[in-house]
C-alpha positions as CSV (number, residue, x, y, z in Angstrom):
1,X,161.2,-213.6,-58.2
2,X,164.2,-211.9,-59.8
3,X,165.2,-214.3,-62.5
4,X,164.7,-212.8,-66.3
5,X,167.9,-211.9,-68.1
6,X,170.3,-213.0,-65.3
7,X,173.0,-215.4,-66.1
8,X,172.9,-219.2,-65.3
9,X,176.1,-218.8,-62.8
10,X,175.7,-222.1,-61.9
11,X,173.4,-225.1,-60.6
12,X,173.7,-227.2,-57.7
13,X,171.9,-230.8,-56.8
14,X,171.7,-231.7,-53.7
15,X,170.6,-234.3,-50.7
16,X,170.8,-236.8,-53.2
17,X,168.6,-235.1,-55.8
18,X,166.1,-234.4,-53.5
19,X,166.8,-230.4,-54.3
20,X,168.2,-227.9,-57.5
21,X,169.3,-224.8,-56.5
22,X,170.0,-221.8,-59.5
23,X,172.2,-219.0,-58.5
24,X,172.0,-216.4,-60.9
25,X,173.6,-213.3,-61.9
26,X,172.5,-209.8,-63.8
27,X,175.3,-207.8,-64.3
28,X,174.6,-204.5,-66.2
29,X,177.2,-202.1,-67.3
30,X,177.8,-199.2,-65.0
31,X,176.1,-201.1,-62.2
32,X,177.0,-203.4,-59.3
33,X,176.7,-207.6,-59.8
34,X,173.1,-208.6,-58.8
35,X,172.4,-212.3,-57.3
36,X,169.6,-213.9,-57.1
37,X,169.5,-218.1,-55.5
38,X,166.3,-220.0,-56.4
39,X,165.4,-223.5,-55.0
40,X,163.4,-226.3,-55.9
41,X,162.9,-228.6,-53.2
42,X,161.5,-232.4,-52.8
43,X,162.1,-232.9,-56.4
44,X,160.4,-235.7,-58.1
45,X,162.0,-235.0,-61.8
46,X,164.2,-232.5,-63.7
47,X,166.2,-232.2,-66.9
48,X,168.5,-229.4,-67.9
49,X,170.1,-228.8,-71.7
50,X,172.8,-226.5,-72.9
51,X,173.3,-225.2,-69.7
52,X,176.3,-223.2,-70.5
53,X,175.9,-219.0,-70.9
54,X,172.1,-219.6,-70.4
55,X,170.4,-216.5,-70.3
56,X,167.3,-216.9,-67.9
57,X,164.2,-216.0,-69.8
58,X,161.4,-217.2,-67.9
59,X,160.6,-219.8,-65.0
60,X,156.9,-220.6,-65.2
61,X,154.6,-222.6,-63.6
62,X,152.7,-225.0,-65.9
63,X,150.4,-227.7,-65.6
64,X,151.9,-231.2,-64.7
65,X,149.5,-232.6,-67.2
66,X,150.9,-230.5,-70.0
67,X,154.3,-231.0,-68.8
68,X,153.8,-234.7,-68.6
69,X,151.7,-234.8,-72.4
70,X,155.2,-233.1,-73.3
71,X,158.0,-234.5,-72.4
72,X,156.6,-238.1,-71.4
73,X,158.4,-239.7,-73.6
74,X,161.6,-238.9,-73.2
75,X,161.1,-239.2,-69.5
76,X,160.1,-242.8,-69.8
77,X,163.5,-243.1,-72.5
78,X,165.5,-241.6,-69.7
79,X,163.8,-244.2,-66.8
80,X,164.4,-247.3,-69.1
81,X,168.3,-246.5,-69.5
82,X,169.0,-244.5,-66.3
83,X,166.4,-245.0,-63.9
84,X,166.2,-242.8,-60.6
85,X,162.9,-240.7,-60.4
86,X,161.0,-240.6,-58.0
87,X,157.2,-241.9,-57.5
88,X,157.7,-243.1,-61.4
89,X,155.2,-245.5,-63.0
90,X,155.2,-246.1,-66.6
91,X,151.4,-245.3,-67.0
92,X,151.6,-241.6,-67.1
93,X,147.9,-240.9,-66.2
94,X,148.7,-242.9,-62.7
95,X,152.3,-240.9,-62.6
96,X,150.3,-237.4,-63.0
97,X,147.6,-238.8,-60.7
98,X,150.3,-239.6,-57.7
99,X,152.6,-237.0,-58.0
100,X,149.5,-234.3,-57.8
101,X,148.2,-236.2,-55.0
102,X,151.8,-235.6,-53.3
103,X,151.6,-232.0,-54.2
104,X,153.9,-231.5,-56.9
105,X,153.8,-228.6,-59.4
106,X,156.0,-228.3,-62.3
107,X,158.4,-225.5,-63.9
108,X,159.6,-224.8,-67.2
109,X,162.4,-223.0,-67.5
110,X,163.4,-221.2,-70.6
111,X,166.6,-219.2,-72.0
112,X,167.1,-216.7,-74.7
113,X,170.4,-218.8,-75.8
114,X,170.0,-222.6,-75.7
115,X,169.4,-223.8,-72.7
116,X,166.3,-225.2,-72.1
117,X,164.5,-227.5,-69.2
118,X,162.0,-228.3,-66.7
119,X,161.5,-229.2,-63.0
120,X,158.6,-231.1,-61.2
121,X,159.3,-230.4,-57.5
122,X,156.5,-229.6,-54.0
123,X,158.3,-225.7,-54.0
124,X,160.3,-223.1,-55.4
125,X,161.7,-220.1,-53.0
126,X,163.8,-217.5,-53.5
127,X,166.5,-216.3,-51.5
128,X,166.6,-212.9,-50.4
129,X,169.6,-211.4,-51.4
130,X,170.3,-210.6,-47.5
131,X,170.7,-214.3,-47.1
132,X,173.4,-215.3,-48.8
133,X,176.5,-216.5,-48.0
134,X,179.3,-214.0,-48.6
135,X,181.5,-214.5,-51.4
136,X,184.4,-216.3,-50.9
137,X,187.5,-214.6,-50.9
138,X,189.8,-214.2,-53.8
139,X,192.9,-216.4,-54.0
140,X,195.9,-214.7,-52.9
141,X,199.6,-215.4,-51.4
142,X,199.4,-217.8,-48.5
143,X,200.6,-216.8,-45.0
144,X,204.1,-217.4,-44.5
């Protein structure tokens, strides 16, 4: 997956949380705008931090149970005052347990400035740069 040192262009949740999408850019000097779009779908949990001129180190694949050991805490914080993940349960042995059973896996995703998170969803794609959608068209003087 083309990810490491592109820029966090911007992040887009959708059907209802169920996916994250991260469209990403790497523009050198001298050389044309890369794009890269990765996806997250059927998404259980996620938190992102400082998302703003995030530098995309590294998206890697880590162990729910280490995942969970870390950030369980503020995961149950977040369910107390917020609510909204899925499959939750408060025992986190029995959370782990179910959400492997479904099939989730879980990410962490780290920048060289600030930003910092994690996603536990079923998958993670890429799409192929021949995939996606044209850029929209710059703003310019309406029709008459």
């Amino acid at each position: 997956m083309r990810f490491h040192d592109h820029h966090l262009a911007a992040y887009v949740v959708g059907e209802f949380g169920k996916t994250i999408t991260l469209h990403l850019e790497f523009a050198p000097p001298g050389l044309p705008r890369q794009e890269s779009t990765i996806e997250f779908s059927d998404v259980a949990a996620y938190q992102f931090i400082h998302t703003g001129g995030a530098i995309i180190a590294d998206i890697r694949e880590v162990p729910l149970a280490d995942l969970l050991r870390d950030i369980g805490e503020s995961l149950a914080e977040c369910w107390r005052e917020h609510g909204g993940y899925v499959h939750w349960n408060d025992d986190r042995e029995a959370y782990r347990a179910s959400l492997e059973a479904k099939g989730y896996r879980a990410w962490n995703l780290t920048s060289a400035v600030g930003f910092a998170g994690f996603v536990i969803a079923r998958k993670i794609a890429q799409t192929p740069r021949d995939q996606l959608p044209a850029p929209a068209p710059a703003p310019g003087p309406r029709p008459a």
